[in-house]
mmCIF entry with sequence, helices, sheets and N, C-alpha, C, O atoms, coordinates in Angstrom:
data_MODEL
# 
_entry.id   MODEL 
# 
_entity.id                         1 
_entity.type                       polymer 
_entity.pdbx_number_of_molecules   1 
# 
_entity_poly.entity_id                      1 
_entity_poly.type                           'polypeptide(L)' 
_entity_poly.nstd_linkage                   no 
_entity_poly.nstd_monomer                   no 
_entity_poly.pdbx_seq_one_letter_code       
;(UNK)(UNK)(UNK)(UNK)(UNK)(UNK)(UNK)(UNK)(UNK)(UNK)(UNK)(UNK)(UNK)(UNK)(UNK)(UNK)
(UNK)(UNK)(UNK)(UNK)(UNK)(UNK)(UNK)(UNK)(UNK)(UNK)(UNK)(UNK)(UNK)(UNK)(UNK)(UNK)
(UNK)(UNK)(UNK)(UNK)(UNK)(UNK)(UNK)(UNK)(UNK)
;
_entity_poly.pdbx_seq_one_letter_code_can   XXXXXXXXXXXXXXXXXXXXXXXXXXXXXXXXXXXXXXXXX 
_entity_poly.pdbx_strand_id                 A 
# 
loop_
_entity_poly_seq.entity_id 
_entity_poly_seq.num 
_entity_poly_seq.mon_id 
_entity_poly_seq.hetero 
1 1  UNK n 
1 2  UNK n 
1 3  UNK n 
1 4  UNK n 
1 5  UNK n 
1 6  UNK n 
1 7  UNK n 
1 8  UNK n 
1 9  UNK n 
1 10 UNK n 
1 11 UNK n 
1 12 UNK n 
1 13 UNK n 
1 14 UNK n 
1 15 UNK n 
1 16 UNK n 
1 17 UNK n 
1 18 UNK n 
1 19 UNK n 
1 20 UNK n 
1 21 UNK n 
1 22 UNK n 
1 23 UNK n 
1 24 UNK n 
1 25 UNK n 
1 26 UNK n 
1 27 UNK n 
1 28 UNK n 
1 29 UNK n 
1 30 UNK n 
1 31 UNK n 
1 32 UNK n 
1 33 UNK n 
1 34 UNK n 
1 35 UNK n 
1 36 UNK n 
1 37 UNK n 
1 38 UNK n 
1 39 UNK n 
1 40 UNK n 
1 41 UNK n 
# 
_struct_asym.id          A 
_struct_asym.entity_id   1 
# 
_struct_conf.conf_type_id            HELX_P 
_struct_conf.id                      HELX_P1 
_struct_conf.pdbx_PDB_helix_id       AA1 
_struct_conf.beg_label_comp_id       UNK 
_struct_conf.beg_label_asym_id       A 
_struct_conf.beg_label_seq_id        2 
_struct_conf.pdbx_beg_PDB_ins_code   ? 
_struct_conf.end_label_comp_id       UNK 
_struct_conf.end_label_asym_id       A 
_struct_conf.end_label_seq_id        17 
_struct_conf.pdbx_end_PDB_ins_code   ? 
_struct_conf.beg_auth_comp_id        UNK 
_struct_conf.beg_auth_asym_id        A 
_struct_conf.beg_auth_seq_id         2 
_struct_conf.end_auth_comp_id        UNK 
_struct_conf.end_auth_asym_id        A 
_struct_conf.end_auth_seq_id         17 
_struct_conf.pdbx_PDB_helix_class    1 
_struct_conf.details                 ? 
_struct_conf.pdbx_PDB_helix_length   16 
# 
_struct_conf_type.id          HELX_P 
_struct_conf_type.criteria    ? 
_struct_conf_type.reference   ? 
# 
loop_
_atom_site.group_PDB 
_atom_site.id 
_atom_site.type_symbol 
_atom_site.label_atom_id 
_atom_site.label_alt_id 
_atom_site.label_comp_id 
_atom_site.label_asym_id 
_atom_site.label_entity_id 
_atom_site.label_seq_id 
_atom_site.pdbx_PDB_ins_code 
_atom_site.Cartn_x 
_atom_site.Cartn_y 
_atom_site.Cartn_z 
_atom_site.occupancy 
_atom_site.B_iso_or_equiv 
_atom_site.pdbx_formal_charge 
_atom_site.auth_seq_id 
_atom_site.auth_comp_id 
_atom_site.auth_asym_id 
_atom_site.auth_atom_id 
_atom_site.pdbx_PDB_model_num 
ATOM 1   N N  . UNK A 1 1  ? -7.789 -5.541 17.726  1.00 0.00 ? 1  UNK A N  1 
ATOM 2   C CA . UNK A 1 1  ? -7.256 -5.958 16.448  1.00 0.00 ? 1  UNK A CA 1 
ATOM 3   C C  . UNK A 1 1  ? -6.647 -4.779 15.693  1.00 0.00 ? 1  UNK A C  1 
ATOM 4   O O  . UNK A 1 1  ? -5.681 -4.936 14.946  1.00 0.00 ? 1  UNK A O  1 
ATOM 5   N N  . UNK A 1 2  ? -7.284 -3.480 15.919  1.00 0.00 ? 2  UNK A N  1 
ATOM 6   C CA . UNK A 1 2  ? -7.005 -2.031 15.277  1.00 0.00 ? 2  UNK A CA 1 
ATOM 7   C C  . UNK A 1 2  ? -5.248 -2.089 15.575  1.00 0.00 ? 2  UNK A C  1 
ATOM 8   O O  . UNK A 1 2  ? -4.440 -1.696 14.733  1.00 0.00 ? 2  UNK A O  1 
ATOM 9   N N  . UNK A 1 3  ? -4.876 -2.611 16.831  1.00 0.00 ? 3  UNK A N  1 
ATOM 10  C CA . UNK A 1 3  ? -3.724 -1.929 17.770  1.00 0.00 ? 3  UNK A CA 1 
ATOM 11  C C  . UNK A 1 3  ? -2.710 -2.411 16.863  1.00 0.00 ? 3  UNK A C  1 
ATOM 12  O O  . UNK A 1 3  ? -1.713 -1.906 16.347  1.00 0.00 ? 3  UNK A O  1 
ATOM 13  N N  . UNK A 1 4  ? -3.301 -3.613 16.825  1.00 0.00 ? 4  UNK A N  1 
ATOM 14  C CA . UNK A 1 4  ? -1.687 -4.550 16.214  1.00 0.00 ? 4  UNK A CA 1 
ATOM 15  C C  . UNK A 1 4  ? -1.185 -4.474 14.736  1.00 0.00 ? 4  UNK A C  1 
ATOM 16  O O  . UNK A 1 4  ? -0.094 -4.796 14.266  1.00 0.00 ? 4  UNK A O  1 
ATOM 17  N N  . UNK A 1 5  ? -2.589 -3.816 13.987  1.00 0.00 ? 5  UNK A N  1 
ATOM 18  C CA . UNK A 1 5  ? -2.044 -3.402 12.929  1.00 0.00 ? 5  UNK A CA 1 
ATOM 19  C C  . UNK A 1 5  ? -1.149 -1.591 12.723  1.00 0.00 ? 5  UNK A C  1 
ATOM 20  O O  . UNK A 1 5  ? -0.538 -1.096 11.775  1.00 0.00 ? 5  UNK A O  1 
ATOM 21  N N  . UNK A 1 6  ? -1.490 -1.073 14.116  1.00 0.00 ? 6  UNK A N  1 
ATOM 22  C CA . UNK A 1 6  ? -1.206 0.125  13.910  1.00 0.00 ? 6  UNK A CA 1 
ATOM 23  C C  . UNK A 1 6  ? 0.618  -0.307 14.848  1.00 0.00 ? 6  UNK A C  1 
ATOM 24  O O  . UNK A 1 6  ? 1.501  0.548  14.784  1.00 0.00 ? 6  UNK A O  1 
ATOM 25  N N  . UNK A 1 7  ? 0.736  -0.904 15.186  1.00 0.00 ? 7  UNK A N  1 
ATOM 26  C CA . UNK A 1 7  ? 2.257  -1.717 15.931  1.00 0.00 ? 7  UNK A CA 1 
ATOM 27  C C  . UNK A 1 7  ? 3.087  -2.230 15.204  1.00 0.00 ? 7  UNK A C  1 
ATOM 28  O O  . UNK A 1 7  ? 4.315  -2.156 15.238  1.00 0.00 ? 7  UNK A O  1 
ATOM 29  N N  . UNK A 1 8  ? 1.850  -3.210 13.966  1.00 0.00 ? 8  UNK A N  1 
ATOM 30  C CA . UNK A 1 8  ? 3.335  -3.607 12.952  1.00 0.00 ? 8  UNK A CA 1 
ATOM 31  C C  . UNK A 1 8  ? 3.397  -2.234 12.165  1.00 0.00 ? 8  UNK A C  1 
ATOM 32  O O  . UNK A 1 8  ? 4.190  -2.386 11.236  1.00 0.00 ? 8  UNK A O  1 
ATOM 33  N N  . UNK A 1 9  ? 2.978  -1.215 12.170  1.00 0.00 ? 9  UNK A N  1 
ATOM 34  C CA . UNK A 1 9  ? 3.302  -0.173 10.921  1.00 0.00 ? 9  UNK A CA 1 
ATOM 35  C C  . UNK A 1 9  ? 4.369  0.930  11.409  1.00 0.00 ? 9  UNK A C  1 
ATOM 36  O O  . UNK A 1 9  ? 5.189  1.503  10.692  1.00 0.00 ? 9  UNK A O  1 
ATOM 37  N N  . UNK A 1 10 ? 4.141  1.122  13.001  1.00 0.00 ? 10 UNK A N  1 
ATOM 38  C CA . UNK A 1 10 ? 5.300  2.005  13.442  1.00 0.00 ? 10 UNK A CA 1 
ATOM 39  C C  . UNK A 1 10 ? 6.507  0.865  13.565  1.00 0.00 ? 10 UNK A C  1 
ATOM 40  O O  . UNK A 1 10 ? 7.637  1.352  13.561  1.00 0.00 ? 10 UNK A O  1 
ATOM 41  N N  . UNK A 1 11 ? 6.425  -0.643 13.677  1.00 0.00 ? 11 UNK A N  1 
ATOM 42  C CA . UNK A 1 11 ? 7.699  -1.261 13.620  1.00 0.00 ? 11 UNK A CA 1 
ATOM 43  C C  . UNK A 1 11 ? 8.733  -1.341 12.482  1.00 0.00 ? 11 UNK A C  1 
ATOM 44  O O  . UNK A 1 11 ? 9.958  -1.451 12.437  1.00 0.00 ? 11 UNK A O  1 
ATOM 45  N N  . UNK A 1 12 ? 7.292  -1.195 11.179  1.00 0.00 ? 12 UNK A N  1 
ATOM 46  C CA . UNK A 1 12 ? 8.145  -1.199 10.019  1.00 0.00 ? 12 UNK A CA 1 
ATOM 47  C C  . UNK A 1 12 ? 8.677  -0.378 9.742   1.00 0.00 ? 12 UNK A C  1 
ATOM 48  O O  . UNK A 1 12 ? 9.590  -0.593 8.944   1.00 0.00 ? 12 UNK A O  1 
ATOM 49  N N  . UNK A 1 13 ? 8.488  0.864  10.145  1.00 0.00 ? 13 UNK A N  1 
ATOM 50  C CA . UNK A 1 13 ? 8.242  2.622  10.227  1.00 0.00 ? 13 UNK A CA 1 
ATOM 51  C C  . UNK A 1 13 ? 10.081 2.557  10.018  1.00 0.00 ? 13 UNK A C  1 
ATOM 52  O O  . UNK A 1 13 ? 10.627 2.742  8.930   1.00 0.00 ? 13 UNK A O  1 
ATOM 53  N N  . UNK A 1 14 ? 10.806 2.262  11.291  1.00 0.00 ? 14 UNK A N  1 
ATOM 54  C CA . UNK A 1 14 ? 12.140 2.379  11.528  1.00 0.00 ? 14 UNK A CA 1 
ATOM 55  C C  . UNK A 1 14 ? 12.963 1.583  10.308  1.00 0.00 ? 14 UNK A C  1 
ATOM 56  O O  . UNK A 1 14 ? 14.007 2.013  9.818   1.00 0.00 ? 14 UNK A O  1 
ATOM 57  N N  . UNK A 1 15 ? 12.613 0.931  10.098  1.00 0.00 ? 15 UNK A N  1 
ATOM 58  C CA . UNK A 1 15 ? 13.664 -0.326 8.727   1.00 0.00 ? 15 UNK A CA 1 
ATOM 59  C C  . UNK A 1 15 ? 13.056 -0.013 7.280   1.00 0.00 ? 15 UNK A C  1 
ATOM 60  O O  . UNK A 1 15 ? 13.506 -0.454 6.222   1.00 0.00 ? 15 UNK A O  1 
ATOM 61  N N  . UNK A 1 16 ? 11.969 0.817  7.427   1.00 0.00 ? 16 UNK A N  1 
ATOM 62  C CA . UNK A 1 16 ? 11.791 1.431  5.944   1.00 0.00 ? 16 UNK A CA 1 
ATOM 63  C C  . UNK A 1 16 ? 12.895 2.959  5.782   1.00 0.00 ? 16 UNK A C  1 
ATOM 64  O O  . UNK A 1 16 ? 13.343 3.239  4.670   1.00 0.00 ? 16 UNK A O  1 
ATOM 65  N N  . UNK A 1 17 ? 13.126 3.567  6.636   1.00 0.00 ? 17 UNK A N  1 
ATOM 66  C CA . UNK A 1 17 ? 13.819 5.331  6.898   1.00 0.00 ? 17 UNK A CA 1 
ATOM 67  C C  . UNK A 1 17 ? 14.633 4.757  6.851   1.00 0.00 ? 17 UNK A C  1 
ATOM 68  O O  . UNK A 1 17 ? 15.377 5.555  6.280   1.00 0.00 ? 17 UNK A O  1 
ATOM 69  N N  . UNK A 1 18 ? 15.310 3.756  7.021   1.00 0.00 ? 18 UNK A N  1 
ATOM 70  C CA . UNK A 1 18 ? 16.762 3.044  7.311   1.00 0.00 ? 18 UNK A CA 1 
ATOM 71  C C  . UNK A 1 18 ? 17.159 2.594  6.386   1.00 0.00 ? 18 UNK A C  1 
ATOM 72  O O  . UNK A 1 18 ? 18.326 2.217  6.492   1.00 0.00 ? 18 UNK A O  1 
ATOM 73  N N  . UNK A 1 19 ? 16.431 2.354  4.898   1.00 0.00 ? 19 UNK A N  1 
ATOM 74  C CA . UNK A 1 19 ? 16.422 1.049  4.159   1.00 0.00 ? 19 UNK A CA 1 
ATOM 75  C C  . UNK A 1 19 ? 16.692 2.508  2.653   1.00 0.00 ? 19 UNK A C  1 
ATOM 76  O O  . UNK A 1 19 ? 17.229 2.289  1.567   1.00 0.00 ? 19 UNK A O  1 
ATOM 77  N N  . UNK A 1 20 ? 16.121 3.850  3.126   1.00 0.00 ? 20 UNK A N  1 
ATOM 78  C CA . UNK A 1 20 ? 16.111 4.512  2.561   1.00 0.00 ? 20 UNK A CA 1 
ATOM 79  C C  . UNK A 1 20 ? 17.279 6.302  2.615   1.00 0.00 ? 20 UNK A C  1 
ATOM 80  O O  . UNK A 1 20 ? 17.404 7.458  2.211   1.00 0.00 ? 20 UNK A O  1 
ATOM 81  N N  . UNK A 1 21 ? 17.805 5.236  3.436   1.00 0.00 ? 21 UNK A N  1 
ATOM 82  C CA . UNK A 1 21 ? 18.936 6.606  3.723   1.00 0.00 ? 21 UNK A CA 1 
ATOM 83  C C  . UNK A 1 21 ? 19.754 7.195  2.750   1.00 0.00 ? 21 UNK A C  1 
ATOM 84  O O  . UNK A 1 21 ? 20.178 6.648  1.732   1.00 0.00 ? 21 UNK A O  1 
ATOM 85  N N  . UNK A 1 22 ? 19.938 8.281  3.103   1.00 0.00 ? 22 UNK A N  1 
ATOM 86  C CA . UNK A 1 22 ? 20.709 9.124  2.207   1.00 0.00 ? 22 UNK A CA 1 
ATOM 87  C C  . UNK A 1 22 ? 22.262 9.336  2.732   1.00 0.00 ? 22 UNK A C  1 
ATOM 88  O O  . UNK A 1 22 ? 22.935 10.054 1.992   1.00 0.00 ? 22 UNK A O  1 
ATOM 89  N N  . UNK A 1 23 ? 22.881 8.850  3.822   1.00 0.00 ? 23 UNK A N  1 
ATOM 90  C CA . UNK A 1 23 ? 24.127 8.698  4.203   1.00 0.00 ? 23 UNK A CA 1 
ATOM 91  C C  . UNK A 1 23 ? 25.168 8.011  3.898   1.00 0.00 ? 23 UNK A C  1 
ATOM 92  O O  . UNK A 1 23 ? 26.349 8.216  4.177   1.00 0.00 ? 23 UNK A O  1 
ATOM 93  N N  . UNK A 1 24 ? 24.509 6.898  3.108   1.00 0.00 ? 24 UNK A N  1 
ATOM 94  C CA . UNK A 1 24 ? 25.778 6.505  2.214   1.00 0.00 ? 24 UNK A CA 1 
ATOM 95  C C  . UNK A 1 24 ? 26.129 6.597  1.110   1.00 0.00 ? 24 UNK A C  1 
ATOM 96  O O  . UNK A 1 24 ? 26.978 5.871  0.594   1.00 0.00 ? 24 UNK A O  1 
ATOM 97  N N  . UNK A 1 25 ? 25.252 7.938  0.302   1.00 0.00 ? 25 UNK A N  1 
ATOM 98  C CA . UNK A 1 25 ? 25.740 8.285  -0.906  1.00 0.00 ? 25 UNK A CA 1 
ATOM 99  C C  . UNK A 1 25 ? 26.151 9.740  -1.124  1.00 0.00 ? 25 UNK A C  1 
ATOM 100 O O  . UNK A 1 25 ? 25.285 10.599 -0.960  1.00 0.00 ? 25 UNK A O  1 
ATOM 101 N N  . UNK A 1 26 ? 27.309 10.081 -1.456  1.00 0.00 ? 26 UNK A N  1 
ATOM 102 C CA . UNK A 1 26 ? 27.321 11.527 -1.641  1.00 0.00 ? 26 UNK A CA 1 
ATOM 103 C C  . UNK A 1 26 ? 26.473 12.433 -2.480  1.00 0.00 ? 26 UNK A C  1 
ATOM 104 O O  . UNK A 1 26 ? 26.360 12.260 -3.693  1.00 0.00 ? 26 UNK A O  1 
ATOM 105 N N  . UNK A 1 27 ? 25.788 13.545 -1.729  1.00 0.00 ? 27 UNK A N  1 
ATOM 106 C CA . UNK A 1 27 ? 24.868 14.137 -2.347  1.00 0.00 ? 27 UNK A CA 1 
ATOM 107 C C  . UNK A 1 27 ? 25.325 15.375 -2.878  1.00 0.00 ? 27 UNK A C  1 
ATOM 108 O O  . UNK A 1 27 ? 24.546 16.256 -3.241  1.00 0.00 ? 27 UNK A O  1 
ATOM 109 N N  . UNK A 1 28 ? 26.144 15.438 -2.916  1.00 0.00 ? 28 UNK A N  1 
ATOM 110 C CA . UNK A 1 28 ? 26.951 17.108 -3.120  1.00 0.00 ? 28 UNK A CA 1 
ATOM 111 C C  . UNK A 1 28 ? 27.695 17.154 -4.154  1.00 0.00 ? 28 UNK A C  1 
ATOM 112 O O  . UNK A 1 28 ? 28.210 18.232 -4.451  1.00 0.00 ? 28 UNK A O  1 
ATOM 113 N N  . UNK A 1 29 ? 27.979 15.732 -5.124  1.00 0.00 ? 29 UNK A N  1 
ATOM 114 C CA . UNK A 1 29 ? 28.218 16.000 -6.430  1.00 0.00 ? 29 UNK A CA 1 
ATOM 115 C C  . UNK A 1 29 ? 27.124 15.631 -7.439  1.00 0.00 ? 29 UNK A C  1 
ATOM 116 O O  . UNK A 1 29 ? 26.193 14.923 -7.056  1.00 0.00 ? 29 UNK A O  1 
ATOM 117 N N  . UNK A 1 30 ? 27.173 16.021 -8.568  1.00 0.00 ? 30 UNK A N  1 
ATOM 118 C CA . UNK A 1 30 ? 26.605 15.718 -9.593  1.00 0.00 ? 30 UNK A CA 1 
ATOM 119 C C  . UNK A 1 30 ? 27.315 14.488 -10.242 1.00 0.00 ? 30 UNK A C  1 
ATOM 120 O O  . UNK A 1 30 ? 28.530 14.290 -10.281 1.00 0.00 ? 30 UNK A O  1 
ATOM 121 N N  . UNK A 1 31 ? 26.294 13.680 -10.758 1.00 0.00 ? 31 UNK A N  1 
ATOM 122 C CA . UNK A 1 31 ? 26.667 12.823 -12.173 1.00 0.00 ? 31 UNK A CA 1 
ATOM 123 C C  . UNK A 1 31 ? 25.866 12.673 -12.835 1.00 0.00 ? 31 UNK A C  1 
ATOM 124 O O  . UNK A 1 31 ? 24.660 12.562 -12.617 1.00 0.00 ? 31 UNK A O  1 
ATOM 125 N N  . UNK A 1 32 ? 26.561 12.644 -13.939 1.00 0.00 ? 32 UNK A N  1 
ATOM 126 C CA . UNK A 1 32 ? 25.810 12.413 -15.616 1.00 0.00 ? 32 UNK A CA 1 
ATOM 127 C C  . UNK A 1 32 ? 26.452 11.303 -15.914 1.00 0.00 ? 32 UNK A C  1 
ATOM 128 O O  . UNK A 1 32 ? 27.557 10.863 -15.600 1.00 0.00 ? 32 UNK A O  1 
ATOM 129 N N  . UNK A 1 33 ? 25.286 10.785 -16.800 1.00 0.00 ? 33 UNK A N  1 
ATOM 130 C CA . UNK A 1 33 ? 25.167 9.144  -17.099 1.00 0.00 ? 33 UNK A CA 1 
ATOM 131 C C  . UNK A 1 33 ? 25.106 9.257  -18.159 1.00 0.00 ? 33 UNK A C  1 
ATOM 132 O O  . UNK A 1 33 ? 24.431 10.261 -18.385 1.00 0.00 ? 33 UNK A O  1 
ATOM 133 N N  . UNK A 1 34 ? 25.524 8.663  -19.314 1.00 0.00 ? 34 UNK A N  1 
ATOM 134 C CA . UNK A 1 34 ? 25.403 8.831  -20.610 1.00 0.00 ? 34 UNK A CA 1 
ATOM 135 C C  . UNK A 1 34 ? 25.187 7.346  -21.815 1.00 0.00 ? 34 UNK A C  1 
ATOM 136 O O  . UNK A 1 34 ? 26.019 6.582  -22.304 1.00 0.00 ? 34 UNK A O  1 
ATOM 137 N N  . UNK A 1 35 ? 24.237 7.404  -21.902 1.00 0.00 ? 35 UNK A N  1 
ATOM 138 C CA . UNK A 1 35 ? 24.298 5.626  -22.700 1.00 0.00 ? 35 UNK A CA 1 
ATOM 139 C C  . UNK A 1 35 ? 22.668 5.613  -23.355 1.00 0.00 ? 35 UNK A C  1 
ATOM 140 O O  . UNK A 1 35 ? 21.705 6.370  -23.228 1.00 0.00 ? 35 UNK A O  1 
ATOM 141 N N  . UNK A 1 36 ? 22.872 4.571  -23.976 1.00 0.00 ? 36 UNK A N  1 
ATOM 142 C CA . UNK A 1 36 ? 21.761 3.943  -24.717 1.00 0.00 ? 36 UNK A CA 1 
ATOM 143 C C  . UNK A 1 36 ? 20.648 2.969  -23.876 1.00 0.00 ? 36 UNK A C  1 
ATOM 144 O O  . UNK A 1 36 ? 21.024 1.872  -23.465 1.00 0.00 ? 36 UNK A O  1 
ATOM 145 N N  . UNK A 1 37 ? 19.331 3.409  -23.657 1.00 0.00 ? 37 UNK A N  1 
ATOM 146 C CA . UNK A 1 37 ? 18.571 2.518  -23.198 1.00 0.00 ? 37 UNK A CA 1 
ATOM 147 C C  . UNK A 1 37 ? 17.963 1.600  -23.452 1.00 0.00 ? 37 UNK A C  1 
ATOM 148 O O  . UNK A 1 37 ? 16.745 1.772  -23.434 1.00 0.00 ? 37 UNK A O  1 
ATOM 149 N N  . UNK A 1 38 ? 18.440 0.295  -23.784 1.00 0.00 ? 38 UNK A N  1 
ATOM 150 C CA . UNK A 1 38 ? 18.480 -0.756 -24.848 1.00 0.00 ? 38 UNK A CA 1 
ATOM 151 C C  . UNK A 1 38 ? 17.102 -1.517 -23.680 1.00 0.00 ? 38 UNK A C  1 
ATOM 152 O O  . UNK A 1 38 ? 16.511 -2.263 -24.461 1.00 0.00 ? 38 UNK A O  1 
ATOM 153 N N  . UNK A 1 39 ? 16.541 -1.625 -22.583 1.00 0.00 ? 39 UNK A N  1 
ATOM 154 C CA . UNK A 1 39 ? 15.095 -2.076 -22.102 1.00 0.00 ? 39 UNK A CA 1 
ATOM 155 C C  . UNK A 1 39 ? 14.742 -0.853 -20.901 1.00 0.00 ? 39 UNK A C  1 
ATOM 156 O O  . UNK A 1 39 ? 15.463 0.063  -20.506 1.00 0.00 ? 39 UNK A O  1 
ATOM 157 N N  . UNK A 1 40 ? 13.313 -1.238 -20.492 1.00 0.00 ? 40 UNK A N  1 
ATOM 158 C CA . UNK A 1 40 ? 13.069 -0.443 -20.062 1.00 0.00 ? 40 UNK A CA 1 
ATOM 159 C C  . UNK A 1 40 ? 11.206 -1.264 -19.488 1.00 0.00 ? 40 UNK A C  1 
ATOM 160 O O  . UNK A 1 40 ? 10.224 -1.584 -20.157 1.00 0.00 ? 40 UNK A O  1 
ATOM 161 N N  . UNK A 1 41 ? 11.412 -1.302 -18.437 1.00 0.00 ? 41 UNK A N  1 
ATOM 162 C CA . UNK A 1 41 ? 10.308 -1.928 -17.600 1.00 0.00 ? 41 UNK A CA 1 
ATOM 163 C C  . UNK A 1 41 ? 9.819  -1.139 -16.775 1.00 0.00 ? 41 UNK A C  1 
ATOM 164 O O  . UNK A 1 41 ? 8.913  -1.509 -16.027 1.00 0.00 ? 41 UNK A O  1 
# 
């Protein structure tokens, strides 16, 4: 029973790193955001 929980966690392993990539945003400029924070959860 140990196995299959340690199977779904390396399965999720790949589509969480994937889900979290940094390749489709350029990281090499800066931006500034500038505004009023009218909510906040």
């Amino acid at each position: 029973m140990r196995w299959l929980g340690m199977l779904g966690a390396l399965v999720s392993a790949g589509s969480l790193l994937a889900h979290h990539a940094l390749t489709n945003y350029d990281t090499t400029t800066a931006v500034r955001v500038k505004g009023v924070i009218v909510q906040f959860q």
